[in-house]
MARVEX-498978 format. One line per 4 residues: number of its first residue (from 1); their letters; for each residue x, z, y of C-alpha. Coordinates in steps of 0.5 Angstrom, whole numbers. Layout:
<pafis>
NUM> A> X Z Y | ...
</pafis>
This chain:
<pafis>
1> XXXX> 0 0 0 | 3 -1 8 | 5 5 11 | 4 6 18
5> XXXX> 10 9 22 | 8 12 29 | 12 8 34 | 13 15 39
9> XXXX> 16 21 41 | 11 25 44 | 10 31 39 | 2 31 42
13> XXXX> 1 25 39 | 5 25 32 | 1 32 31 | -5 28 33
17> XXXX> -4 22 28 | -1 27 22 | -8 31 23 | -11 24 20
21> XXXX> -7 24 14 | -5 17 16 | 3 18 18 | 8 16 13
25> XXXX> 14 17 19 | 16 15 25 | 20 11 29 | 23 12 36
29> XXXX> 27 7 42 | 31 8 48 | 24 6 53 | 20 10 47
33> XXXX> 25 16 50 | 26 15 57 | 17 15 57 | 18 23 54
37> XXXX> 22 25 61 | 28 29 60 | 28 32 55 | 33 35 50
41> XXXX> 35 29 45 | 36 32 39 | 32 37 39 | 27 33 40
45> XXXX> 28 29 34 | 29 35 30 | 22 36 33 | 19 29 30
49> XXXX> 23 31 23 | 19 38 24 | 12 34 24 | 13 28 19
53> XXXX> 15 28 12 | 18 21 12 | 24 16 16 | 25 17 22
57> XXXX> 28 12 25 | 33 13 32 | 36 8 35 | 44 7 36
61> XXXX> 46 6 44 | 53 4 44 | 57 -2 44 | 63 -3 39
65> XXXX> 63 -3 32 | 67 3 32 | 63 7 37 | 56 5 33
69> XXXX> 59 8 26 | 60 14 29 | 54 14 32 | 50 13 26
73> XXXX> 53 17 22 | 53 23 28 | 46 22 27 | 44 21 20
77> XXXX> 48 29 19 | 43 32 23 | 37 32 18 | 36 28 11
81> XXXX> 30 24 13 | 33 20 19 | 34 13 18 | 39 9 24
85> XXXX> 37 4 28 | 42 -2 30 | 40 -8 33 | 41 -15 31
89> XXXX> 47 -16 36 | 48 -25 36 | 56 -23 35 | 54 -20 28
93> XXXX> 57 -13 30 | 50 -10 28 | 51 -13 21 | 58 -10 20
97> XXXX> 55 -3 23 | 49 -4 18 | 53 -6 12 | 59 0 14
101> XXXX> 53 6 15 | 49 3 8 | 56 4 4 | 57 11 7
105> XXXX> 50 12 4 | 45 13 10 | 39 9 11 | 38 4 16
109> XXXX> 34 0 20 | 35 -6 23 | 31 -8 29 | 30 -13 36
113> XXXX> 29 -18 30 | 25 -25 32 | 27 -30 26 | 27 -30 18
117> XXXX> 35 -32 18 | 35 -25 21 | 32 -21 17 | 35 -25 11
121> XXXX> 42 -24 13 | 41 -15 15 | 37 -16 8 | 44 -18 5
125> XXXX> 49 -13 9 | 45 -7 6 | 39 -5 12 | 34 0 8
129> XXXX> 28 -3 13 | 29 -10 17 | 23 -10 23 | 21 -16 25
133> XXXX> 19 -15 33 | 12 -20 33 | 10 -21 39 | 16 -22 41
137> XXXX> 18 -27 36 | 11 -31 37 | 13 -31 46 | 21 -34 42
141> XXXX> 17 -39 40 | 17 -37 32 | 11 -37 27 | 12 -28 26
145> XXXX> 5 -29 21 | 9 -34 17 | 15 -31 17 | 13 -24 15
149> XXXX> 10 -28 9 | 16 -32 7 | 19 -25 7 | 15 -21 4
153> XXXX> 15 -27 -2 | 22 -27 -3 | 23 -19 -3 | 18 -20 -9
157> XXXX> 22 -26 -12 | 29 -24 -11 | 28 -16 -11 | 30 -15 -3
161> XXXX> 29 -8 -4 | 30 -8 5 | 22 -7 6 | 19 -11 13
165> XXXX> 17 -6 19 | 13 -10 24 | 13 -8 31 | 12 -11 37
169> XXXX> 4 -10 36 | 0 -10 42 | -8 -10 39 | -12 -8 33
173> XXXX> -12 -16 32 | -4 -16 31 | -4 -10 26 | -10 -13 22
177> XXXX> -6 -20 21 | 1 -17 19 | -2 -12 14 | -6 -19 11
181> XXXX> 1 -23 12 | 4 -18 8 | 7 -13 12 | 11 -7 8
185> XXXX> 11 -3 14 | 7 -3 21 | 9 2 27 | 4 1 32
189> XXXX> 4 5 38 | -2 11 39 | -5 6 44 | -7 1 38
193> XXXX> -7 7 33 | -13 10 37 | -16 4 38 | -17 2 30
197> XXXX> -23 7 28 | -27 4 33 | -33 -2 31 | -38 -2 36
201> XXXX> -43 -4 30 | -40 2 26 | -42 7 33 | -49 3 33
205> XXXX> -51 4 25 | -47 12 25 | -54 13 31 | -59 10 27
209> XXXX> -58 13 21 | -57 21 25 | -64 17 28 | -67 17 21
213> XXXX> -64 23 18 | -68 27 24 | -74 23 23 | -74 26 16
217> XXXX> -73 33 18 | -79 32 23 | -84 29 17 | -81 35 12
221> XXXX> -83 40 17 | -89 36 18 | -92 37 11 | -98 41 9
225> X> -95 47 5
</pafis>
């Protein structure tokens, strides 16, 4: 079944998803954490691993290989469900980071992804997740319904054990057509999340029948004992 990651990190609205029993984990980003103010870094990704039994992905912010590893790897020691987020950089250093991190154990995410090539070649290098950024790559000019059906195909095909997180999501109409494509993973933002229950038909049927249910109640009283 698709997992849902939380694409946040605000701990309101993780401890409000968690209560809907929906949130297999999370995934942060620098603007993410630039939206929650100044808050203390680590602590706050303490925090989220607090909330939710599940990868929690935070994302590197250096620029060399070397500096990116060690990152990485700072990250990875602070609790056992972080997973490190590395960019798909054009000059391959993001592969490189991604390949040094996978065989020192740690799980990975690679991210600001637009193509198939891309995810094949962070699949190769050994990333535990490779996301694909949806809208993003349709505003690049790409196809991201087909390209996350080609992948998730030739995940099962060839045994890819990297599984497909889908972010860059902007509607419920998004979600919906990536889970169909064959999304492994979607991380949505709480603006979308929030919006998903909601079906105006569902609202107008839920009135009818409370309607109908005092209509019975008031007949049943009515009834000559």
């Amino acid at each position: 079944m698709v997992q849902i990651f939380l694409d946040t990190a605000s701990l309101a609205e993780i401890e409000e998803f968690a209560r809907w029993g929906i949130a297999d984990g999370v995934t942060t980003n620098q603007k993410i954490f630039l939206s929650e103010g100044g808050v203390d870094f680590k602590q706050r990704v303490l925090d989220i691993c607090g909330l939710v039994n599940g990868p929690i992905s935070v994302e590197t912010t250096r620029t060399t290989v070397p500096e990116l590893i060690a990152e990485g790897k700072e990250y990875a020691s602070w609790h056992g469900n972080i997973v490190v987020k590395v960019a798909m950089y054009g000059d391959g250093r993001g592969l490189q980071v991604v390949n040094q991190l996978a065989k020192a154990g740690i799980k990975t995410n690679m991210t600001v992804m637009m193509t198939y090539n891309q995810l094949m070649l962070a699949a190769k290098a050994g990333a535990t997740y490779v996301s694909l950024f949806y809208n993003r790559s349709k505003e690049a000019g790409q196809d991201p319904v087909q390209i996350i059906r080609d992948y998730a195909a030739a995940s099962k095909e060839q045994n890819i054990p990297a599984r497909i997180i889908v972010g860059s999501i902007r509607t419920p109409e998004d979600v919906a057509t990536a889970m169909a494509a064959g999304a492994h993973v979607m991380t949505i933002p709480s603006k979308v999340l929030r919006q998903m229950p909601f079906s105006k038909r569902s609202e107008e049927t839920i009135a009818e029948f409370d309607k109908a249910w005092q209509e019975f109640l008031a007949a049943q009283k009515s009834k000559p004992v």
